[in-house]
N, C-alpha and C positions, 0 to 999 in steps of 0.2 A: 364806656367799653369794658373796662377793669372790674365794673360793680359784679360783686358776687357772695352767695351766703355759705358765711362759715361757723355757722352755728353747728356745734356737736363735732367740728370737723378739725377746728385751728383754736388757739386761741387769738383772739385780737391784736393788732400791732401799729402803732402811729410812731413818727420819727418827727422829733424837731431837731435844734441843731444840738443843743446838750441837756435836754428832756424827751425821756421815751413814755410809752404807753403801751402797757400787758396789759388786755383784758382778761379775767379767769387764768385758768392754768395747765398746762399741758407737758408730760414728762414723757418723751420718744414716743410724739403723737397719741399717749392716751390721755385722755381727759379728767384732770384731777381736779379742778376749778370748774364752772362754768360762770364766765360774766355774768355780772346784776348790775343792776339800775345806780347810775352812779360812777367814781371814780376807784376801779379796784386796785391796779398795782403803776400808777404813775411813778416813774421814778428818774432821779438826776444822775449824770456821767460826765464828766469833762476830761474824764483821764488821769483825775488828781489820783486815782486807785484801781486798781484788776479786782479788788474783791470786798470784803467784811470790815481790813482793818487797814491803816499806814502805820507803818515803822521803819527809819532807818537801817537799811543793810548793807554792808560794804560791799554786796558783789551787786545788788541787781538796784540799788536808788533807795527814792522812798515813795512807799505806796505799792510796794510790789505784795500781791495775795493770790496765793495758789489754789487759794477755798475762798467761796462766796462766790464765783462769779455770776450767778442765777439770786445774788442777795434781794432783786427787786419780789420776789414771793414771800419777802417778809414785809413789803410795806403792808399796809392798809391803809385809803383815806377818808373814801365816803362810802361804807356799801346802805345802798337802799332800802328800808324798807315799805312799804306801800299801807297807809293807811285810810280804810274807805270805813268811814262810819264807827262801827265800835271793834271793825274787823282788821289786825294785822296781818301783810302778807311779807315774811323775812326776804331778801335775797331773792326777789322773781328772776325764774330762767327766761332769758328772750326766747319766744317762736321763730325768730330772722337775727340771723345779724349780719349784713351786706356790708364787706372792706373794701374799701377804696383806698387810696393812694394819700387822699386828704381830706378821708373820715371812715367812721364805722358808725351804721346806721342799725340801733337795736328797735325792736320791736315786740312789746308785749303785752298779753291780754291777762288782767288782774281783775278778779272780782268784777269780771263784766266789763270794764273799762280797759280802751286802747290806749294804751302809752306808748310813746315816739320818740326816743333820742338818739343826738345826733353827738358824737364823741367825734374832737378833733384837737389838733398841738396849733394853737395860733402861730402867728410866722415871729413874735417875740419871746416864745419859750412860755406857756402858758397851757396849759392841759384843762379844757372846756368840756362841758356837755349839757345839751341845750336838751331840755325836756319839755311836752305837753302831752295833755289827757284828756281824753274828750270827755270826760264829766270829770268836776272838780273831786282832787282828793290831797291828801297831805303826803307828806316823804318825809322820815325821817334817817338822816344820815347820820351813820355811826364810823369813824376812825380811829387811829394812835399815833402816835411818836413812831419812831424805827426803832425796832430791836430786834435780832435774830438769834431765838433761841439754839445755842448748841454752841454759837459764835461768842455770843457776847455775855459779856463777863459784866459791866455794871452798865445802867443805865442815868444818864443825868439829865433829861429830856425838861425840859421845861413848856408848858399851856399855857395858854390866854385866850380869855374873847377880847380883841381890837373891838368895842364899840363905834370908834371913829369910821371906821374899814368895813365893820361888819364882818368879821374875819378871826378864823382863828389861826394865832401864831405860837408855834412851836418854833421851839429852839433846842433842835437834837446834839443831842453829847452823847459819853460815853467809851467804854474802850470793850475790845474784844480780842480775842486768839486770832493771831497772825500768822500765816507759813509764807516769809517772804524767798523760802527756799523750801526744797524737798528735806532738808537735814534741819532744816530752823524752826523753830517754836518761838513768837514773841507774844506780849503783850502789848499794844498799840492802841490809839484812836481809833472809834469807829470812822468811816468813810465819809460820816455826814459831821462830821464832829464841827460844831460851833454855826452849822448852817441853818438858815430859819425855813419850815416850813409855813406857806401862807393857804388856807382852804377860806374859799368865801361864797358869797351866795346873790343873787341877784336883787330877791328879795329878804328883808331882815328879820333875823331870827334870834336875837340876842334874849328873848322872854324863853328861847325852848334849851338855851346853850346851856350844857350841865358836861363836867367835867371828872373827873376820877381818876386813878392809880392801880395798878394791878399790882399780882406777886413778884412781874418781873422791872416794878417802877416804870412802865409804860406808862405813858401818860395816854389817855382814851376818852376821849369829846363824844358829843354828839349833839343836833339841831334838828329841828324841822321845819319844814319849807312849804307852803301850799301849792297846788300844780294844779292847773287846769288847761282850757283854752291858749290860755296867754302863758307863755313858755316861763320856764326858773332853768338858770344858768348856775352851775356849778363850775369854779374854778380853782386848780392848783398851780402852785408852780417853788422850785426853792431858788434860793441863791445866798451867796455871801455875808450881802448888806438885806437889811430888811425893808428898809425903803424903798430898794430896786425891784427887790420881788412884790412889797405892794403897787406902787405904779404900773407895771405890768402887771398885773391881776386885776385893777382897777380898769387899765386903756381896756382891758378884753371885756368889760361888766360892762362895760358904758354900750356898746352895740356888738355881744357875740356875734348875732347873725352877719354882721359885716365884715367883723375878725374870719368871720367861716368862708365866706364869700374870698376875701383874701390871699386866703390859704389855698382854694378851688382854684383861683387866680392862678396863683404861683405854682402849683401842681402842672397845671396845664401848662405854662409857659414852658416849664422843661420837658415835658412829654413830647409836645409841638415843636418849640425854639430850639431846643439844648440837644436833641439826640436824632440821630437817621430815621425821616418816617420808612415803614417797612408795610408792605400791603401783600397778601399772593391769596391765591384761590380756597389755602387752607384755611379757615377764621381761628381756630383752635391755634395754629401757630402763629398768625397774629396775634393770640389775645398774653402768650406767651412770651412772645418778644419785648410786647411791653412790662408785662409783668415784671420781666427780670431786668428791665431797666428803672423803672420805680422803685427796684428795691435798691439798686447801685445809687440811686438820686437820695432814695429817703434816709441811707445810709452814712449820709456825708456830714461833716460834722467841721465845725470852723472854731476852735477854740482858743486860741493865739494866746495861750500860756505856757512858758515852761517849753520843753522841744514840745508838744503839742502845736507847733509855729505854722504849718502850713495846711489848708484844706486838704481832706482825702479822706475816702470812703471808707469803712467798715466792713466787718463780714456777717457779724450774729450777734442775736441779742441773747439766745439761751447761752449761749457758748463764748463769753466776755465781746463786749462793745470793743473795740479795736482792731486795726489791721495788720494782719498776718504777713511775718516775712515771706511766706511760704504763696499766699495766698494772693500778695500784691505782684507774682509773677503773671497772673490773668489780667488782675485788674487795672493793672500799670497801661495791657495793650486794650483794654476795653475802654478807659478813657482815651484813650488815640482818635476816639471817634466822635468824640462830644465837639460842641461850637464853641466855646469860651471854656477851653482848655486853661487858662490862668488859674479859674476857680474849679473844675471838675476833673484835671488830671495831673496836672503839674506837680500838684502835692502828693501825689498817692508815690510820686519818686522822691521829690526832695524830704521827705520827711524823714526819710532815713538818713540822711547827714548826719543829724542828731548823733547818731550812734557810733559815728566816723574811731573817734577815740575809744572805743569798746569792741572795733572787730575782730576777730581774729587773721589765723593766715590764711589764705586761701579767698580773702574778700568773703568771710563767714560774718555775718551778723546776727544781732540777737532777735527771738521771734517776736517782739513785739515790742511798744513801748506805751507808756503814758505820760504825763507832765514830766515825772520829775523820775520816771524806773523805768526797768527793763526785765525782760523775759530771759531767764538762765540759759537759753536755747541757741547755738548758733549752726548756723546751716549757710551755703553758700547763694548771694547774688547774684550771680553773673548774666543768670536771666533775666533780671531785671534792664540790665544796659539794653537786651535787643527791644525790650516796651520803648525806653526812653529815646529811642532811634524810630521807631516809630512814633511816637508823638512829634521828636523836630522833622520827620517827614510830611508830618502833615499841618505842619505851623512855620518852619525856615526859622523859628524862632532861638537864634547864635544866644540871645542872654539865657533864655531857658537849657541849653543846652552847653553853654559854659558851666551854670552853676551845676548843673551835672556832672560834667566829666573833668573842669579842671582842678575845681576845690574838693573832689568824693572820689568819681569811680578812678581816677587816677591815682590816688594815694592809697586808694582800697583797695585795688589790684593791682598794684605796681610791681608787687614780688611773684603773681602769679596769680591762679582764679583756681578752686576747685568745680569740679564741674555733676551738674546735674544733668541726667538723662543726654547725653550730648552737647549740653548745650553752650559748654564753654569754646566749640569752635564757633559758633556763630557768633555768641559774645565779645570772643576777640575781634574776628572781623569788625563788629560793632564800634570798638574803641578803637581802631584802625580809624573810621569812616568817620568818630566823632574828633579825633587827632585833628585828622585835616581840614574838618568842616570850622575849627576851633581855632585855627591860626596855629598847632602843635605838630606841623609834619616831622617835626626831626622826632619825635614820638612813636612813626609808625617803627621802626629799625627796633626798637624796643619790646614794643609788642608784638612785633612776630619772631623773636628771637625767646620774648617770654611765654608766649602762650600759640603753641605753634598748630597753623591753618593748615597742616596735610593727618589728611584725615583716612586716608587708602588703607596706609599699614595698621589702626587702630582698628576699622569697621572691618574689614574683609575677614579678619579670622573669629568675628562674632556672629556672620550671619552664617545662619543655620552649622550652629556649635553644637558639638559632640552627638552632631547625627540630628537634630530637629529639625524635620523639614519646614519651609519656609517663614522659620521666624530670626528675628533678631535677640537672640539671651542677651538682654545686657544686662537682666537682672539674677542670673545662674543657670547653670547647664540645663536642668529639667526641672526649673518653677516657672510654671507658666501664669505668671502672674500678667497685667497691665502694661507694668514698664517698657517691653520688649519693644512697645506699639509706640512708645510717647517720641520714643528718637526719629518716628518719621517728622513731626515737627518740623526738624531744622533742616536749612536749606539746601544742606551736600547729603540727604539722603536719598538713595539710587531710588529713582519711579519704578524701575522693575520690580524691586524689593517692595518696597509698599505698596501694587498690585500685587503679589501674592500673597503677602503678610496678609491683606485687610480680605483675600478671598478666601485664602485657607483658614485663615483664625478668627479676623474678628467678626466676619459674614456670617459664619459659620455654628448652627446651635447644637450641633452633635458635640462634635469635636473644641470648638472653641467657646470663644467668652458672649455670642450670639444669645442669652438668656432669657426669662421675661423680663426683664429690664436692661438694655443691653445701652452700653457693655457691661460687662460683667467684671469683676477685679481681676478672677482665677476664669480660666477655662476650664470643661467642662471634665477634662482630660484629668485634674487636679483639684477638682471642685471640694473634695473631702478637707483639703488644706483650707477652705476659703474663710475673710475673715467673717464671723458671725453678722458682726454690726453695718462692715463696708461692701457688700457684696456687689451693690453698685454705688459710684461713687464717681459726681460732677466733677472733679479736678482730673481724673484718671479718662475720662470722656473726652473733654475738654484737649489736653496734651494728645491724645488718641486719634481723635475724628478731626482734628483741624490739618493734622500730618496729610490724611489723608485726602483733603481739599488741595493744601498746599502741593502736593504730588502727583494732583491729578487723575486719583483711581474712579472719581466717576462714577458709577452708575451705584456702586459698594458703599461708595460716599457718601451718600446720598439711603443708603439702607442704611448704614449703621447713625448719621444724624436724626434723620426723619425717625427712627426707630429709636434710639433713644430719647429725646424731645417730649415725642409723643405718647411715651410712658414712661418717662422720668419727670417731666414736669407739667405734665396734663394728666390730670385724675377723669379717666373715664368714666369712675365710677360715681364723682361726685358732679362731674363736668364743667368744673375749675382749676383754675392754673397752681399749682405746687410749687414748693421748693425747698426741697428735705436736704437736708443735711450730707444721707446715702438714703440706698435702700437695704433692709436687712439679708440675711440667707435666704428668707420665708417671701423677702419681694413686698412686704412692706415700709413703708415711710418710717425712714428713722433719724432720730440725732433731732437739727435745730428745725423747726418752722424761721419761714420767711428767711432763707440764708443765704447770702452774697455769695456764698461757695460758690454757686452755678451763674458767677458771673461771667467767668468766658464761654458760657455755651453762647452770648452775643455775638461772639466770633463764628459759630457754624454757621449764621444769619449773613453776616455782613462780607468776610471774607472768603465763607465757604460757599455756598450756594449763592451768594451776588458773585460772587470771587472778584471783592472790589480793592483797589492800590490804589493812594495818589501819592506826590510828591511836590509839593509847594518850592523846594530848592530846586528840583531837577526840573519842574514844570512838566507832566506829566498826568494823566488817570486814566486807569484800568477797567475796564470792567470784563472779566473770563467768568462769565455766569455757568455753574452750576444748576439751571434752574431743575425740581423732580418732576421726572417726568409724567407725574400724577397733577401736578399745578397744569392748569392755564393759562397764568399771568405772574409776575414778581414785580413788584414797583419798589424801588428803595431813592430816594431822596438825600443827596448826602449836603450838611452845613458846611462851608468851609470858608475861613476868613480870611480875609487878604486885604493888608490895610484898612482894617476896621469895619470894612465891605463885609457882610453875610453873600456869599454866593449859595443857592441850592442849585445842587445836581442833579438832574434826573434821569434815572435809572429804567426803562422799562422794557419786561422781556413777555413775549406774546407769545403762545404755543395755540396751534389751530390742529386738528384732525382733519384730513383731506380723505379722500376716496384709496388714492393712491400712494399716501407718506404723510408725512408733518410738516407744516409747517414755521417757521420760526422766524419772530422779529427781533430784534433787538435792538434798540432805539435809547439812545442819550444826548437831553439838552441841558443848556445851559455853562456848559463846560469852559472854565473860564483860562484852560493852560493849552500851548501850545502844540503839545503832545495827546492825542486822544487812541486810545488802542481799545478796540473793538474784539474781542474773542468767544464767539458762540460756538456753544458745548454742541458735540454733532451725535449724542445721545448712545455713541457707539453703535452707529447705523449710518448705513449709507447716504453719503451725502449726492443728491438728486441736481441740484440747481443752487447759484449762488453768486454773486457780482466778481466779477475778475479782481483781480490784483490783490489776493489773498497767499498770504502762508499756510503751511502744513503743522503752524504748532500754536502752544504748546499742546502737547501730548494731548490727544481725543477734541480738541477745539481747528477751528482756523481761526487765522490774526489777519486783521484789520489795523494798519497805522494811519491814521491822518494827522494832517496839519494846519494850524490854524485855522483851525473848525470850533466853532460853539455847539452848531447839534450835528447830530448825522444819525443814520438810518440802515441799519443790513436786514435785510431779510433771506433767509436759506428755507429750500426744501429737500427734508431727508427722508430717504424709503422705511417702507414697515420693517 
């Protein structure tokens, strides 16, 4: 479903758990690299460093680098050259190169000959690529050591050919210039220092192995391999101990194809097993949905060193491997929806414990961390607690939600919470709700004496301030920036207000943020102010268009999702699935490829247009579908476990054209809680026909409660 060629378009991307893979090179989507035959920019991460170098710093740990973080464009390990006869061909561009989730498949035509490899991260940290050719010819692969000119100051790099192994082992060293602060200059260890590199070959090449030294003591190999019919496997991978990286590079020589197979395996298992299947009439937003959940999967990293102690995903690989304080505000609530939450969400909270001793007031922590440092940045959490109430809603799981709230967000906001776009009154509620669920009621007296839930006198003299009509300034009198939109999010903001906020401004392409790429940062009113680089921008979407799900605007909702989606991360022009960074002033692709940033647009999927809730404690599920009114059909399938039980949910909404109105099904089996609430959207049209003993809400739906029900069935007909 996922296969697609991004050849000229991306560069390549595979994720293991603390080995990536850049194929070629690409700097704010222009193309500075183009992949060759072979292994171009493999490179290791576990968080021991942010960038080039480590050094001890008394504010931020050790390993903290404020340059390098893109240092994988100075590896090099195998590039390919093609030799047929007496003819060399350096560096061949692929004709294809089709990414998947758990491979990229290049393809190129050399001197008359087809060549096929298949580049993948084994499931033990090993960086493969299986090649054949359909008439015999030779490859010779050229490498070096790591060094990054501009960074690094000496190199100690040591070469070998392993005869035993058939493998060549580097042993990088070295030191380079460090900024473990904006003010600091150090001298430190490279990133890789004292780690071994292992490249090895299927078949043995010890007669072609020749070695060398550059100007900048690189150390620089190179071998040749034959390739024909019968495939040659090229393999890296580093680590620590040397032995470990050779037996891993060895298990993968012994049958790549079955390493690959594997990997295919386990891809699929979470694509299928781990996350909500999702189906509707659009295939374009199906082929997207998954998209951005493959990257949330391939993103995840389990390194249990140092505070590295808990699984959790990542956001970019241009833009440092790690997770953003800022950023695990989405992704906290996007894991809320995986099956085996232990391993794919749990951590994306807990991991910031770590930093419990380093916050400041206001529950401010630092933006990021690695094993053993921290990012100089601190900005507030509080949004984090409403993710982490959403995950024990949908697990009842008191251990996971002890180590949350009794040993972290209790001591980290006990003096009080700074607040982002609103959101410190839902927050507090939050730690209200997790007091009591925790055995800490004499708690609640506290928190709302510290962090107080009336919200009237605050909001009302911000909407429509100093004369703008129908918006909310919370971000200044007349900068019509993003912001204004993101406080419809939380849960006390008036539906009135955000039906007119989202029709005056963000529907809106005259006047408002309605753009080619909508939303937009700035309106259109202020566009002269907007920023160059973010002009649209998946976090600002994201906090924007779920407000407006949550609130019920309907029909708006559904333009401003559908309309960004579909051109923020579907390339029409290419007719693949995207995921930049932002988009510039000019409306094209900017910042990272393949970036997690656009991980809560999962939420206009699952919560917005399913408009799906459960609750595991309370024993309840929702379903207030959103479906647009250009779909057909929506199917969403939700995992949910329940003593070690996998239950699937089944979600399905059916829209018919009739002579005389629509009609509409809504249908959910499987449901394994007592409570089952039924709410189809009535399209803001007349509702014709429809089973008695319905309500009038919420807002533009009617509600259906049953009880102790597994499936049930409503079907409504509403006029033209």
């Amino acid at each position: 479903m996922l296969s697609h060629n991004i050849q000229g378009r991306e560069h390549a991307f595979l994720a293991g758990n603390t080995v990536y893979y850049i194929g070629g090179q690409y700097a704010n989507w222009s193309l500075q690299e183009n992949e060759t035959l072979g292994l171009t920019h493999p490179f290791f991460h576990d968080g021991r460093c942010r960038g080039h170098g480590m050094v001890s710093d008394p504010t931020t740990g050790y390993g903290h680098d404020l340059q390098g973080w893109e240092f994988y464009r100075d590896t090099k390990i195998a590039y390919g050259t093609v030799i047929i006869g007496a003819n060399q061909y350096p560096n061949p561009v692929p004709q294809s190169m089709y990414w998947r989730p758990d491979r990229v498949i290049c393809n190129y035509s050399v001197g008359g000959v087809s060549i096929q490899e298949m580049k993948f991260i084994a499931i033990n940290d090993v960086v493969c690529s299986i090649i054949t050719a359909s008439s015999p010819i030779q490859i010779k692969f050229s490498g070096q050591s790591y060094f990054s000119p501009g960074y690094g100051i000496q190199n100690t790099a040591t070469c070998s050919y392993d005869a035993a192994n058939n493998s060549v082992h580097v042993v990088e060293g070295g030191t380079a210039t460090v900024h473990p602060t904006e003010t600091a200059t150090s001298v430190g260890v490279i990133n890789y220092n004292g780690m071994h590199t292992v490249v090895s070959a299927s078949t043995n090449f010890g007669a072609s192995y020749s070695q060398s030294t550059d100007g900048s003591n690189r150390k620089l190999y190179s071998f040749t391999v034959p390739c024909g019919s019968n495939d040659v496997s090229i393999c890296w991978t580093m680590d620590d101990v040397y032995a470990n990286a050779i037996a891993r590079v060895n298990a993968v020589q012994s049958n790549p194809v079955g390493q690959l197979a594997a990997k295919t395996a386990k891809m699929n298992t979470l694509l299928n097993i781990q996350i909500p299947y999702f189906r509707c009439s659009d295939t374009n937003m199906v082929t997207v949905y998954y998209y951005l959940w493959s990257l949330y999967l391939m993103y995840f990293t389990d390194v249990e060193k140092g505070w590295e102690n808990h699984p959790h995903t990542q956001t970019a690989v241009n833009n440092f491997l790690g997770m953003h304080r800022f950023d695990a505000n989405f992704q906290i609530r996007v894991g809320a929806w995986v099956a085996n939450k232990d391993q794919y969400a749990y951590g994306n909270v807990l991991i910031w414990t770590n930093l419990l001793p380093y916050a400041h007031s206001g529950g401010q922590l630092p933006d990021n961390m690695g094993q053993s440092w921290f990012s100089p940045y601190w900005e507030t959490t509080i949004e984090h607690v409403v993710g982490a109430w959403e995950i024990y809603k949908h697990t009842g799981d008191t251990n996971f939600l002890n180590s949350c709230y009794t040993s972290f967000y209790k001591p980290l906001f006990w003096d009080g919470a700074n607040d982002i776009w609103g959101a410190v009154y839902d927050g507090g509620d939050r730690l209200q709700k997790m007091a009591v669920a925790t055995g800490n009621s004499a708690d609640v007296t506290h928190w709302r004496q510290t962090i107080s839930l009336s919200t009237n006198a605050w909001l009302n003299p911000q909407w429509q301030q100093n004369g703008v009509t129908n918006y909310f300034v919370g971000s200044g009198p007349t900068t019509f920036d993003w912001t204004g939109m993101a406080y419809m999010r939380n849960d006390y903001f008036p539906e009135n207000w955000a039906q007119l906020m989202t029709r005056y401004w963000a529907a809106d392409a005259t006047r408002g943020f309605f753009g080619t790429v909508p939303l937009t940062t700035r309106a259109r009113t202020n566009w002269a102010s907007v920023d160059t680089y973010f002009a649209s921008a998946p976090d600002a979407n994201y906090f924007c268009i779920i407000g407006m799900y949550r609130h019920h605007v309907g029909t708006n909702a559904n333009v401003c999702g559908l309309g960004h989606i579909l051109n923020y991360n579907y390339s029409s022009q290419w007719g693949i699935p995207v995921a930049p960074e932002a988009y510039n002033s000019s409306f094209h692709a900017n910042g990272d490829e393949y970036s997690n940033f656009n991980a809560g647009k999962l939420l206009l999927f699952l919560e917005g247009m399913a408009g799906l809730d459960y609750s595991v404690p309370d024993g309840y599920f929702t379903v207030s579908e959103t479906m647009p009114s250009q779909w057909r059909f929506m199917e969403v399938k939700v995992p949910v476990i329940q003593s070690g039980q996998t239950n699937w949910i089944d979600v399905l909404v059916n829209r018919t054209n009739l002579a005389n109105g629509i009609q509409k099904t809504v249908t959910v089996t499987g449901n394994p809680f007592a409570t089952l609430n039924i709410q189809p959207w009535l399209e803001e049209k007349t509702l014709s026909n429809a089973p008695g003993g319905y309500t009038n809400s919420p807002t533009g739906h009617i509600g259906y409660t049953f009880s102790g029900t597994t499936n049930q069935s409503i079907t409504i007909q509403l006029g033209n």
